[in-house]
N, C-alpha and C positions, 0 to 999 in steps of 0.2 A: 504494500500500500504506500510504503514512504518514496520509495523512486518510483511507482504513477504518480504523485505527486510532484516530486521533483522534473519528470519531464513533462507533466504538466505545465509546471510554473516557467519552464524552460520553451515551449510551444507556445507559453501566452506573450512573452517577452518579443518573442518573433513575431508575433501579427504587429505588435506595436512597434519595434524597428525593423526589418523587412518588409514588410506588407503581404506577408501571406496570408492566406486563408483557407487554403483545403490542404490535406496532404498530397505529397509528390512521390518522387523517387526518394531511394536512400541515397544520402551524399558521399558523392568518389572526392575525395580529399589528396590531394599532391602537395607537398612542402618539401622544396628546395632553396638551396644558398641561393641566395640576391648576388651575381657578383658585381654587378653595379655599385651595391658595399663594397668599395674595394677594401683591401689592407692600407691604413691610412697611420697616420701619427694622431695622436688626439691629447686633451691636457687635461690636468689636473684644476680642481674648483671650479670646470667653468661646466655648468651647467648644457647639459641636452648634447653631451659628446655620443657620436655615434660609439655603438660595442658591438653591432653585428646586422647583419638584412639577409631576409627573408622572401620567399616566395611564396604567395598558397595561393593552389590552384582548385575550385569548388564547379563541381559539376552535377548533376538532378536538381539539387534543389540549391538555399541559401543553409548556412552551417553557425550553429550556437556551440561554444565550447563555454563550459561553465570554470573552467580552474585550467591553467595555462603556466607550464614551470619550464625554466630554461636554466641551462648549467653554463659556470663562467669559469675558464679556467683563471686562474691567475686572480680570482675575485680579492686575495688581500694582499697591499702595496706593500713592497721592500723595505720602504724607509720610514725612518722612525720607531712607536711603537704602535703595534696592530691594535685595529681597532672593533676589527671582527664585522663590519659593517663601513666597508672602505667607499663602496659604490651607491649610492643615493638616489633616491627620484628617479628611478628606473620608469619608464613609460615606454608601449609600446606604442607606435604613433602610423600612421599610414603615406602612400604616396603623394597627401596632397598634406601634409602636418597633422591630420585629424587625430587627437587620443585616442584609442581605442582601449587602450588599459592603464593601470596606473593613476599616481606614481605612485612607488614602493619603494624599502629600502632591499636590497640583499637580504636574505637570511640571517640570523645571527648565528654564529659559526659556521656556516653550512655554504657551500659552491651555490644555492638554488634565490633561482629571482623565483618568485609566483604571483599571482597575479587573479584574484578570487572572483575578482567581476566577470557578468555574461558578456563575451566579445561573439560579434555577429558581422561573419564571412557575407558576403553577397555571392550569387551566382557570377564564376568570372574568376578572372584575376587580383590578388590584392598583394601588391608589393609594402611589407612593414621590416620597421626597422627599431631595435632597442634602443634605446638612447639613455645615458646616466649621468652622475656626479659623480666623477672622483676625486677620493679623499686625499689629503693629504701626505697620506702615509704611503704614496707608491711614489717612485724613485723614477729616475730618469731610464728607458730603454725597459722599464718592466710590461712584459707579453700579456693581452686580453686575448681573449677568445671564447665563444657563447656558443652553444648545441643543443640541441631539444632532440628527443624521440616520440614523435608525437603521437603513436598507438600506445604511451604510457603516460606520459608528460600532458598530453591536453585531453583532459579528463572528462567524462558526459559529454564528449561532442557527439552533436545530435543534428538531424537535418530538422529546419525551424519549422518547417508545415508537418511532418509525417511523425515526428520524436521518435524515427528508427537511428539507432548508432553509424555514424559514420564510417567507410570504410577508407581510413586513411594510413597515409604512410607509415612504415614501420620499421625504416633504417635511421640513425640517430644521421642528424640533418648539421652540419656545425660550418657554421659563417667563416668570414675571413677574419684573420687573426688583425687586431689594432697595436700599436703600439704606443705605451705615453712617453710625454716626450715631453718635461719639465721644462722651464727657463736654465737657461746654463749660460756660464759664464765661465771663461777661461784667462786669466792676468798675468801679463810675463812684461818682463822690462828689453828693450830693443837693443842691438847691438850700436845701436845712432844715438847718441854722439860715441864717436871712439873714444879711447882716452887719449888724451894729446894736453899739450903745455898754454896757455896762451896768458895774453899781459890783463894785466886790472881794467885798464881803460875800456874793455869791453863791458856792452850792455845789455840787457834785456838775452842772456847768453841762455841757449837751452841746453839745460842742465840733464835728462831724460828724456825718453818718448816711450810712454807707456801702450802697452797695445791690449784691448779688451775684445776679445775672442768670442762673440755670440754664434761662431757657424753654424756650431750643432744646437743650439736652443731651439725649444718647441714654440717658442714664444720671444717677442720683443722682452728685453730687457731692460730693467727700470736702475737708474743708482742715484744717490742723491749727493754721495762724497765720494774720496780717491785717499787713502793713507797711506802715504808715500813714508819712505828708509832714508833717512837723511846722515847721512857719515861725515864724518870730520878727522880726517885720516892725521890732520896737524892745521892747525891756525886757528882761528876765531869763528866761532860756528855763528856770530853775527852778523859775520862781511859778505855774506849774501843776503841781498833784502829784497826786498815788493815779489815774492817767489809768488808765481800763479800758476794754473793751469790753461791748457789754451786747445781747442777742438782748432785747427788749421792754422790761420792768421788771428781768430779771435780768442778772446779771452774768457772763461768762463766761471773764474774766481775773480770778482771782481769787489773795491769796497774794502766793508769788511771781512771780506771771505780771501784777501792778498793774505800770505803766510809771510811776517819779518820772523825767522826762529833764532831764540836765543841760545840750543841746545842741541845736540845732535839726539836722533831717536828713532827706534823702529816702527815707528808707526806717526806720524806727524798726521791730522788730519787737512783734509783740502774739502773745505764746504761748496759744490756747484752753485752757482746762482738760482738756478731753478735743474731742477730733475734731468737728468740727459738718458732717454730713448732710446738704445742701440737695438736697431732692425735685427730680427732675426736671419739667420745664416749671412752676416756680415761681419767687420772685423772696425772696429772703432780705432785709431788713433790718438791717443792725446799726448802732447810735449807739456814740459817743467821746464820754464825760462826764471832767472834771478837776475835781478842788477845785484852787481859786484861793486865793495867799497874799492875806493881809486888805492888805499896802502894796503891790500891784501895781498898777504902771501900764505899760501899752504895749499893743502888737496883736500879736494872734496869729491864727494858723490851722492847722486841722489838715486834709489835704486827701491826694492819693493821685497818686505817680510813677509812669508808665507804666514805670519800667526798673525797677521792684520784680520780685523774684525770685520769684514766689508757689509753692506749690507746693500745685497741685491734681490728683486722680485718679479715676478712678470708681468709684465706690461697690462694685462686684460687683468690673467686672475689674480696677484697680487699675491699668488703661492709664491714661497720665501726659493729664489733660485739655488740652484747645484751649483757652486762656486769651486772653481780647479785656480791653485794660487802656485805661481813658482818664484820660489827665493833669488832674488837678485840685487847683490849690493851696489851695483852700478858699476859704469864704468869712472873712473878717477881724472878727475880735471885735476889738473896740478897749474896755480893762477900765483903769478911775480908782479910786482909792480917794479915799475922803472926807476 
C-alpha cells in the first residue's frame, strides 16, 4: 500500500509539471557523459563551478526520478584541515540554467551528492550539469570527478503518466575529470641588475627587479604589498633613500608608502598605492630604485627572504593564494663617492 502510494504521489507531481494525463509507454532511459563538459580547471569559493555533465536521453513517455545520488571522487580538498563537506551548493541545473535539483551540500563523510526532490525528465533530450562550491580546503592541481549508476543511484524512476519503473541505464556513467586550480603565485628576484661598482652621484638607481610568477594560477592574482631583503654588506644602511617600487616607468609606492630604511632586514615592507592585479598565466615585473647619499661608500643589496609573510588572494574569490617564494639576497652594488 505505501509505494501505491508513493507512485501515486509520484504520477500526481507529473500531471502538474509535464502535463500528462493518461498512461503511456514505460520509459527507455539512456544516461551518458556530456563531453561538451569538457575537462576544465575550475576554483575554489567561487560558486556554481562546473564538477561534471551529463546526458539523459527519455523515450515512451516523460520520467520522475524521486532520489538522484552521484559519487565524487576527490570530494575532500588536500589542503589544510578536512572538513568532511569541502563541496557546497551542489545543484543540478539544465541546458538552459534551469535548477532542476538542489542545492545541497556533499554528504558528511561520504563521496555521495543526493538530491531528494522529484526531478522531471521531459520526453527528448536533456543535457544537465553538476555545479558546486569549493571549499577551501583543496589545494592547487587536486583531481574532481563525478559518476552515477543510474539503475541504482536514481531511485523510483518512474515514467510520469503510467508509474511503470523505468528501464534505464545500468553501466556507472562518470563525467570528465575537473581540475582546481587555486590562485598561485610564484616570487624570485632577477639576475638584472648584475653586480657591478658604480659612483654616488647616481640616482633614482634600481636596486632589484623583482618578478611575480602568476603563469600557472587558476585565477588573477591580488597583493596589496612586496617585503623586500634589504643587506648592508658595509656602510650606512641610511644612504639609500626615497626607495620605491615601480611597475615599468611608474611608480607605485608613492607618498607615504616611499621606504627611507634606517636598518638593514629580511623582510622591509613596500605598501602599493592601491592593490596590483597580476593576470593570470602572466609574469608581473617590478624594479626597487633608491636615491643614493652623494658620500656613500659600501655594498649593498636588495634581494627577497623566502620566510617573508606575503599576502596574496584571488582576484574573484579572494581564497588566500599558493605562494612559491625563492630566497634571494640580491645581487651586490658596491657605491664610492669621488
Amino acid at each position: 500500500m505505501r509505494k501505491h502510494n508513493v507512485l501515486a504521489g509520484l504520477v500526481a507531481v507529473a500531471f502538474l509539471y509535464a502535463g500528462v494525463t493518461s498512461a503511456s509507454a514505460q520509459p527507455v532511459v539512456v544516461v551518458e557523459k556530456n563531453p561538451l563538459v569538457y575537462a576544465q580547471n575550475i576554483v575554489a569559493n567561487l560558486p556554481d563551478q562546473p564538477l561534471g555533465g551529463f546526458i539523459v536521453t527519455v523515450e515512451g513517455e516523460p520520467l520522475l526520478v524521486a532520489r538522484t545520488t552521484f559519487h565524487v571522487s576527490g570530494w575532500e580538498g588536500t589542503a589544510g584541515s578536512l572538513s568532511h563537506q569541502d563541496i557546497t551548493d551542489v545543484k543540478l541545473i539544465d541546458e538552459n540554467g534551469t535548477v532542476l535539483a538542489g542545492p545541497v551540500a556533499i554528504e558528511s563523510s561520504s563521496s555521495d551528492v543526493t538530491f531528494r526532490n522529484v526531478i522531471v525528465y521531459p520526453m527528448g533530450t536533456t543535457y544537465v550539469t553538476l555545479v558546486g562550491k569549493l571549499g577551501l580546503d583543496y589545494g592547487n592541481n587536486d583531481i574532481i570527478s563525478v559518476s552515477t549508476k543510474p539503475d541504482e543511484d536514481w531511485q523510483r524512476a518512474v515514467g510520469a503518466g503510467s508509474g511503470e519503473e523505468a528501464f534505464i541505464t545500468s553501466a556507472t556513467v562518470t563525467a570528465n575529470t575537473m581540475f582546481v586550480k587555486k590562485a598561485a603565485l610564484k616570487i624570485s628576484v632577477s639576475g638584472t641588475p648584475v653586480s657591478q661598482t658604480i659612483l654616488s652621484l647616481v640616482g633614482n638607481f634600481t636596486f632589484a627587479t623583482y618578478i611575480l610568477d602568476a603563469a600557472q594560477s587558476g585565477e588573477n592574482v591580488l597583493i596589496g604589498s612586496l617585503q623586500a631583503e634589504y643587506n648592508v654588506w658595509s656602510g650606512d644602511p641610511t644612504d639609500l633613500t626615497n626607495c620605491a617600487l615601480y611597475d615599468g616607468a611608474t611608480p607605485i609606492t608613492t607618498g607615504s608608502h616611499v621606504v627611507n630604511p634606517i636598518a638593514g632586514g629580511p623582510s622591509i615592507e613596500f605598501f602599493l598605492d592601491s592593490p596590483m592585479t597580476i593576470q593570470k598565466a602572466t609574469i608581473k615585473v617590478l624594479s626597487l630604485k633608491c636615491d643614493i647619499d652623494p658620500n656613500t661608500n659600501g655594498v649593498y643589496s636588495w634581494g627577497y627572504d623566502e620566510s617573508s609573510t606575503l599576502s596574496a588572494m584571488g582576484g574573484i574569490s579572494r581564497a588566500p593564494a599558493t605562494i612559491v617564494e625563492y630566497d634571494n639576497p640580491g645581487q651586490k652594488i658596491t657605491i664610492i663617492s669621488l
